[in-house]
N, C-alpha and C positions, 0 to 999 in steps of 0.2 A: 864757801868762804865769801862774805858778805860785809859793806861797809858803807859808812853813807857819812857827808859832810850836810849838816842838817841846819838849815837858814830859817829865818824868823823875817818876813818878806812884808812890807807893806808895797801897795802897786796900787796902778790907777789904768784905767780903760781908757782908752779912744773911740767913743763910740761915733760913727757917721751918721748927721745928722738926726741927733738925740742926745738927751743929758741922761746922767745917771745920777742916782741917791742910794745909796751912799757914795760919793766922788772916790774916796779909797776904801782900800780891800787890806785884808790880812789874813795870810796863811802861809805854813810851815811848808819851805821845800828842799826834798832831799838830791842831795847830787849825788849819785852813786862814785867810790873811789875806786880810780882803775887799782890792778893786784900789785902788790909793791913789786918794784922793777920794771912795772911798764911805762910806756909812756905815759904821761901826768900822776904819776904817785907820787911825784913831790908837791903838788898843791897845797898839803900842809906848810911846807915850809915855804914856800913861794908868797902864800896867802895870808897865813895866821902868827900870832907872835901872842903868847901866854894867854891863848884860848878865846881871841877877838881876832877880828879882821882888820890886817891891819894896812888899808888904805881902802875906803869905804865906796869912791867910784871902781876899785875892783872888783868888791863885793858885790857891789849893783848890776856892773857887767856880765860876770860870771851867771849870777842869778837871771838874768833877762833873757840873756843867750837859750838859756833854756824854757823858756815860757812863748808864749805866740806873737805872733809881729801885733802889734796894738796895743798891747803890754808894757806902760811904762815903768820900771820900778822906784820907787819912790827911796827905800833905804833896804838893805840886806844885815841884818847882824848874826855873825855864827853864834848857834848855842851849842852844838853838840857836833861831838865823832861816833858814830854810831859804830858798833863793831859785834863781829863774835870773835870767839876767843882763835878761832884758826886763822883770821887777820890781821889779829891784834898779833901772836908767834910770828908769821909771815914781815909784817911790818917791823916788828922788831928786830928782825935777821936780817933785813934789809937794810936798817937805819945801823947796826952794829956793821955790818960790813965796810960801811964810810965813815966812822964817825969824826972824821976831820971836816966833811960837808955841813955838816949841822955845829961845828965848832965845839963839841959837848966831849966830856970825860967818859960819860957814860951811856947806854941807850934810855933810861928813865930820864936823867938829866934833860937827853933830845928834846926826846916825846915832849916835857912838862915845858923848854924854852917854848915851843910852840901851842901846843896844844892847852898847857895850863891845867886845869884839872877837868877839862869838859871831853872825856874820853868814856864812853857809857859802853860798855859791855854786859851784850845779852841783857840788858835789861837793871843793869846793876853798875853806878861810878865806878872809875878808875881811879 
Protein backbone atom coordinates (compact mmCIF):
# COMPACT_ATOMS: atom_id res chain seq x y z
CA UNK A 1 0.00 0.00 0.00
CA UNK A 2 1.62 2.92 -1.37
CA UNK A 3 0.95 6.80 -1.96
CA UNK A 4 2.77 9.91 -2.59
CA UNK A 5 1.65 13.67 -2.59
CA UNK A 6 3.70 14.76 -5.77
CA UNK A 7 5.08 18.56 -6.06
CA UNK A 8 6.30 20.51 -8.96
CA UNK A 9 9.48 22.33 -7.15
CA UNK A 10 11.48 25.14 -8.46
CA UNK A 11 14.64 25.84 -5.89
CA UNK A 12 17.83 27.48 -5.93
CA UNK A 13 21.30 26.49 -4.43
CA UNK A 14 23.53 28.29 -1.91
CA UNK A 15 26.57 27.57 -3.12
CA UNK A 16 29.88 28.77 -0.85
CA UNK A 17 31.86 30.94 -2.53
CA UNK A 18 30.72 30.18 -6.19
CA UNK A 19 27.81 31.07 -8.64
CA UNK A 20 25.82 28.81 -10.20
CA UNK A 21 24.15 28.71 -13.97
CA UNK A 22 21.53 28.00 -14.22
CA UNK A 23 20.45 30.21 -10.69
CA UNK A 24 17.28 27.84 -10.50
CA UNK A 25 16.41 24.29 -10.73
CA UNK A 26 13.25 22.26 -11.52
CA UNK A 27 12.20 18.93 -10.42
CA UNK A 28 9.26 16.69 -9.39
CA UNK A 29 9.04 15.74 -5.56
CA UNK A 30 7.24 13.14 -3.99
CA UNK A 31 6.27 13.10 -0.30
CA UNK A 32 5.40 9.88 0.65
CA UNK A 33 1.51 9.72 2.61
CA UNK A 34 1.59 8.18 6.01
CA UNK A 35 -1.31 5.08 5.95
CA UNK A 36 -4.67 6.67 6.62
CA UNK A 37 -5.22 6.85 10.48
CA UNK A 38 -1.70 7.61 11.29
CA UNK A 39 -0.26 10.53 12.27
CA UNK A 40 -0.16 13.22 9.23
CA UNK A 41 -2.90 11.49 6.86
CA UNK A 42 -4.79 14.34 7.00
CA UNK A 43 -2.11 16.47 4.98
CA UNK A 44 -4.69 16.39 2.27
CA UNK A 45 -6.85 18.30 4.04
CA UNK A 46 -4.65 20.44 6.10
CA UNK A 47 -2.81 21.30 2.80
CA UNK A 48 -4.91 21.18 -0.41
CA UNK A 49 -8.41 22.54 -1.31
CA UNK A 50 -9.74 21.38 -5.02
CA UNK A 51 -6.32 19.85 -6.00
CA UNK A 52 -3.92 23.14 -5.26
CA UNK A 53 -2.16 24.01 -2.42
CA UNK A 54 -3.70 26.15 -0.78
CA UNK A 55 -1.36 28.56 1.16
CA UNK A 56 1.75 28.46 -0.93
CA UNK A 57 4.57 29.45 1.85
CA UNK A 58 3.18 25.90 3.30
CA UNK A 59 3.85 24.26 0.27
CA UNK A 60 7.31 25.70 0.23
CA UNK A 61 7.86 24.57 3.69
CA UNK A 62 6.74 21.35 3.52
CA UNK A 63 8.74 20.70 0.30
CA UNK A 64 12.22 22.11 1.85
CA UNK A 65 11.82 20.27 4.96
CA UNK A 66 12.55 17.60 2.86
CA UNK A 67 15.40 18.47 0.49
CA UNK A 68 19.09 19.54 2.22
CA UNK A 69 19.95 22.46 4.22
CA UNK A 70 21.19 25.05 1.26
CA UNK A 71 18.08 24.24 -0.65
CA UNK A 72 16.09 27.28 -1.14
CA UNK A 73 12.69 26.59 -2.46
CA UNK A 74 11.63 28.94 -4.68
CA UNK A 75 7.68 27.87 -5.26
CA UNK A 76 6.02 24.27 -4.65
CA UNK A 77 2.71 23.58 -6.70
CA UNK A 78 0.81 20.15 -6.16
CA UNK A 79 -0.08 18.17 -9.17
CA UNK A 80 -0.80 14.95 -8.09
CA UNK A 81 -1.96 12.20 -5.42
CA UNK A 82 -0.23 9.37 -6.42
CA UNK A 83 -1.95 6.04 -5.16
CA UNK A 84 -2.62 2.29 -5.68
CA UNK A 85 -5.95 1.08 -5.36
CA UNK A 86 -5.21 -0.58 -1.61
CA UNK A 87 -4.71 3.16 -0.49
CA UNK A 88 -7.00 4.81 -2.38
CA UNK A 89 -9.94 1.63 -0.33
CA UNK A 90 -7.82 2.42 3.00
CA UNK A 91 -8.30 6.22 2.61
CA UNK A 92 -11.51 5.98 1.74
CA UNK A 93 -12.57 4.10 4.89
CA UNK A 94 -10.86 6.40 6.75
CA UNK A 95 -12.31 9.58 5.44
CA UNK A 96 -16.10 7.64 5.51
CA UNK A 97 -15.49 6.95 9.12
CA UNK A 98 -15.58 10.99 9.89
CA UNK A 99 -17.17 12.38 7.37
CA UNK A 100 -18.27 15.36 9.58
CA UNK A 101 -14.35 16.36 9.63
CA UNK A 102 -14.08 17.11 6.09
CA UNK A 103 -17.74 18.71 6.12
CA UNK A 104 -18.74 16.53 2.95
CA UNK A 105 -22.18 14.24 2.40
CA UNK A 106 -20.25 11.79 0.91
CA UNK A 107 -16.53 10.15 0.78
CA UNK A 108 -16.26 11.22 -3.16
CA UNK A 109 -17.68 14.54 -2.35
CA UNK A 110 -14.50 14.55 0.48
CA UNK A 111 -11.86 13.43 -1.59
CA UNK A 112 -12.95 15.95 -4.76
CA UNK A 113 -13.40 19.26 -1.99
CA UNK A 114 -9.70 18.60 -1.58
CA UNK A 115 -8.08 16.86 -3.83
CA UNK A 116 -10.19 18.00 -7.05
CA UNK A 117 -9.58 15.65 -9.65
CA UNK A 118 -5.65 15.27 -9.26
CA UNK A 119 -5.99 11.78 -7.73
CA UNK A 120 -3.84 9.32 -10.22
CA UNK A 121 -4.26 5.69 -9.47
CA UNK A 122 -1.75 3.01 -10.61
CA UNK A 123 -1.00 4.93 -13.30
CA UNK A 124 -4.62 5.96 -14.52
CA UNK A 125 -6.90 9.57 -13.16
CA UNK A 126 -9.36 9.33 -10.78
Amino acid sequence: MEAAYVFRVRFTLSPRRARIDPETFETVLRVPAPTPGEEGWLLFRDALWRGEANDDEHARRLCADRLPVGVEVLSAEFREFETDEAYLAALRDAVGDDLATFRADSVREALHKYFGSSIRVDGEAE
